[in-house]
Wavefront OBJ file of the C-alpha trace (Angstrom):
o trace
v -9.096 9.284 -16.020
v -9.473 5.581 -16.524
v -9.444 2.346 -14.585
v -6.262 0.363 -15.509
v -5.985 -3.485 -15.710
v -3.736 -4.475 -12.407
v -1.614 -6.962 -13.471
v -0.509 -10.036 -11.447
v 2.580 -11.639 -9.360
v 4.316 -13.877 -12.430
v 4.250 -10.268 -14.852
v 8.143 -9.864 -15.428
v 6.862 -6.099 -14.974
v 6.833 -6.380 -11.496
v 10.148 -7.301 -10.895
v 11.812 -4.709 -12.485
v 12.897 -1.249 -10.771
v 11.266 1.546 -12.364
v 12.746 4.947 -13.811
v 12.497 8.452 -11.820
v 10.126 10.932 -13.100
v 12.041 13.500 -14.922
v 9.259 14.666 -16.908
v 5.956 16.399 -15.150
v 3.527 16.927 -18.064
v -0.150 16.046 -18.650
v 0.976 12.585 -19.420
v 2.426 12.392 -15.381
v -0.961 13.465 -14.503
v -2.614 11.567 -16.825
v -0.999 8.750 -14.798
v -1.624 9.533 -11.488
v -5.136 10.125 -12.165
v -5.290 6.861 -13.296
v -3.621 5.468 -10.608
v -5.885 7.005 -8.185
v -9.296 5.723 -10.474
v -7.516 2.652 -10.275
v -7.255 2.517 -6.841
v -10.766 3.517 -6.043
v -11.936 0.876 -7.846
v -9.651 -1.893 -6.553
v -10.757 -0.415 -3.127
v -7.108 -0.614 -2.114
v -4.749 0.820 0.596
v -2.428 1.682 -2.458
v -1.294 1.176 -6.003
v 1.973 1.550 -7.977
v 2.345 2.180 -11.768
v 4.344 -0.920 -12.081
v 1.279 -3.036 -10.874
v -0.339 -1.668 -14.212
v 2.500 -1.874 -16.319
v 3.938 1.694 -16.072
v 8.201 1.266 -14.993
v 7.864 4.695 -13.208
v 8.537 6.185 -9.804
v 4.744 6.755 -9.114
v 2.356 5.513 -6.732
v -0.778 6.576 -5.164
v -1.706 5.798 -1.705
v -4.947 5.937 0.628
v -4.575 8.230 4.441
v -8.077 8.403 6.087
v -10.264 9.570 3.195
v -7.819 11.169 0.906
v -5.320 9.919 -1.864
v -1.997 11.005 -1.325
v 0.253 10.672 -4.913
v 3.942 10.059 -4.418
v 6.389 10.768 -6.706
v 10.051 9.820 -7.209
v 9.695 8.639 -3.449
v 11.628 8.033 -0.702
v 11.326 6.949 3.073
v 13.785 9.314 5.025
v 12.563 8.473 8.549
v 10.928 5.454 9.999
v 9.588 4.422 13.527
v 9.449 0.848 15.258
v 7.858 -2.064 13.767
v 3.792 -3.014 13.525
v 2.667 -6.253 13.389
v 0.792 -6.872 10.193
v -1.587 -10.252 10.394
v -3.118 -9.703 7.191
v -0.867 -7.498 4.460
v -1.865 -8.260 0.712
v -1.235 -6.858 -2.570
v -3.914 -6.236 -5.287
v -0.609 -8.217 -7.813
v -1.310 -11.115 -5.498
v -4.942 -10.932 -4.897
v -5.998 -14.137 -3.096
v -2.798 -14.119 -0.496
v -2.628 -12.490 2.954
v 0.689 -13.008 4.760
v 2.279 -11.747 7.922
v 4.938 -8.976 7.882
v 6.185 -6.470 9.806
v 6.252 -2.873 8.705
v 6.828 0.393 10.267
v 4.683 2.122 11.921
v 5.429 6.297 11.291
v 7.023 6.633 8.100
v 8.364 9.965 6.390
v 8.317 10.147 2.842
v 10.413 12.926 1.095
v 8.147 13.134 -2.691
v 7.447 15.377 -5.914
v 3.924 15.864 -6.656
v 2.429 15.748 -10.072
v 3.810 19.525 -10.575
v 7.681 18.081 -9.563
v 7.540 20.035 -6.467
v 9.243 18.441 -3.231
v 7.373 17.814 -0.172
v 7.642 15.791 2.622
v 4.893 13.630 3.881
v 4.519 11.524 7.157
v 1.933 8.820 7.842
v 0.653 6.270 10.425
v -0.628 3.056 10.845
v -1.742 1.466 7.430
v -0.922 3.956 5.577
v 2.924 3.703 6.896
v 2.382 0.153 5.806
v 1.120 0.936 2.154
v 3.668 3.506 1.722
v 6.377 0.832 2.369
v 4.624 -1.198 0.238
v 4.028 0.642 -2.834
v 7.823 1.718 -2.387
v 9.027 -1.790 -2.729
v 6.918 -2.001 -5.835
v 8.650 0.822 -7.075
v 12.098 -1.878 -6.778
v 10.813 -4.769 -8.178
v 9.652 -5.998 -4.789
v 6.661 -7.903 -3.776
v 5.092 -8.179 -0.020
v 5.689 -12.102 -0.638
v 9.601 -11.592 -0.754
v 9.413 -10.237 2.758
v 6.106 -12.104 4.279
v 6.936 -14.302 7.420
v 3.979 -16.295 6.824
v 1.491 -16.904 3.907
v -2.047 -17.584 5.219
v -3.928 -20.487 4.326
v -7.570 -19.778 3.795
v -8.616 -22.015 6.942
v -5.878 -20.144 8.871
v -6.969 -16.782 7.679
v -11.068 -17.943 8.464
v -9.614 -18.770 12.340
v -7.758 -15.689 12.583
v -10.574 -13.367 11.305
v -13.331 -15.190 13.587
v -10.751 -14.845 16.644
v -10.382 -10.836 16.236
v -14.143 -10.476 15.728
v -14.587 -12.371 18.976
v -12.591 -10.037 20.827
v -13.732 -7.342 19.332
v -16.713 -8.867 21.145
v -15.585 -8.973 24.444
v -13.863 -5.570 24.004
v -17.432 -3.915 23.320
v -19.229 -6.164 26.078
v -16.137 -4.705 28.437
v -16.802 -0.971 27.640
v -20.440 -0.941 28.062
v -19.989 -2.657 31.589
v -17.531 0.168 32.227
v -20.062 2.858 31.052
v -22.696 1.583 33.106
l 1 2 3 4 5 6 7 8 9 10 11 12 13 14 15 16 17 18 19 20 21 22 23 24 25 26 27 28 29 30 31 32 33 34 35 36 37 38 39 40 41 42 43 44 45 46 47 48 49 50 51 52 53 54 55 56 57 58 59 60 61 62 63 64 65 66 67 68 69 70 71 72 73 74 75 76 77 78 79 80 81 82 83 84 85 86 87 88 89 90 91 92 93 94 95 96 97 98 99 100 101 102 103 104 105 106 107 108 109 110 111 112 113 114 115 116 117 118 119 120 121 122 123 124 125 126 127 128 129 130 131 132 133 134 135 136 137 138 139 140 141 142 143 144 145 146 147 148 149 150 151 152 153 154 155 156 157 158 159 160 161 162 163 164 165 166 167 168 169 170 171 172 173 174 175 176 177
């Protein structure tokens, strides 16, 4: 396993759509192990072999504490839409947009043995699966973003949710009393 450079929106690499895994060798695992050392290290919600260079169907993707690895995926069911104030990509590291994702997906996937299985997710993991799926396209989150966050914007908003965070705590020890 290795970490792998990430590269960055502007890469003609991330435009492109990427092949299907036909192929599950040691080299497949090879890559998803990297993916996955990759990801640890970015400290990312996911990562897709095109964002390091790799034109495959593969991407790696974080649910509560575990890595899940997708391969050759596909979303076969999906739920209403989440809000999403602060989506970002580790291709475009210094922009958080908003955008609208669902919130269940199910993903129908091969693992890194080629063997189907279908996998369903929540929340921001929903989101990253969508994500790393339109990576897998040639599709960045800043084709689809509403909005693009300044940094004073993004300050305000971040310093508005920790306030009511705040007041949420303040309200549930007044009810506990």
């Amino acid at each position: 396993m290795s970490v792998r450079k990430i590269i960055y929106e502007g890469d003609p690499a991330l435009r492109k759509r990427c092949h299907a895994v036909t192929a599950f060798t040691k080299r497949t695992a090879g890559l998803m192990d990297d993916l996955k050392e990759t990801l640890i290290h970015a400290e990312g919600a996911g990562l897709a072999a095109p964002q390091i260079g790799i034109l495959r169907r593969a991407c790696v993707i974080m649910r509560d504490d575990e890595i899940v690895e997708l391969i050759n995926p596909e979303i076969i069911k999906q739920s209403d839409e989440q809000e999403g104030l602060f989506e970002g990509c580790l291709s475009c590291p210094d922009m958080r947009g908003y955008l609208e994702r669902s919130k269940e997906v199910t993903v129908r996937a091969q693992d890194r043995n080629g063997e189907w299985f279908e996998f369903e997710c929540s929340g921001i993991a929903a989101r990253a699966a969508c994500h790393e799926i339109d990576h897998l396209d040639g599709v960045l989150f800043i084709d689809k973003v509403e909005h693009i966050y300044t940094e004073a914007e993004l300050d305000e908003l971040l310093a508005q949710l920790e306030e009511e965070s705040e007041d949420d705590d303040k309200d549930k020890k007044e009810k506990d009393k």
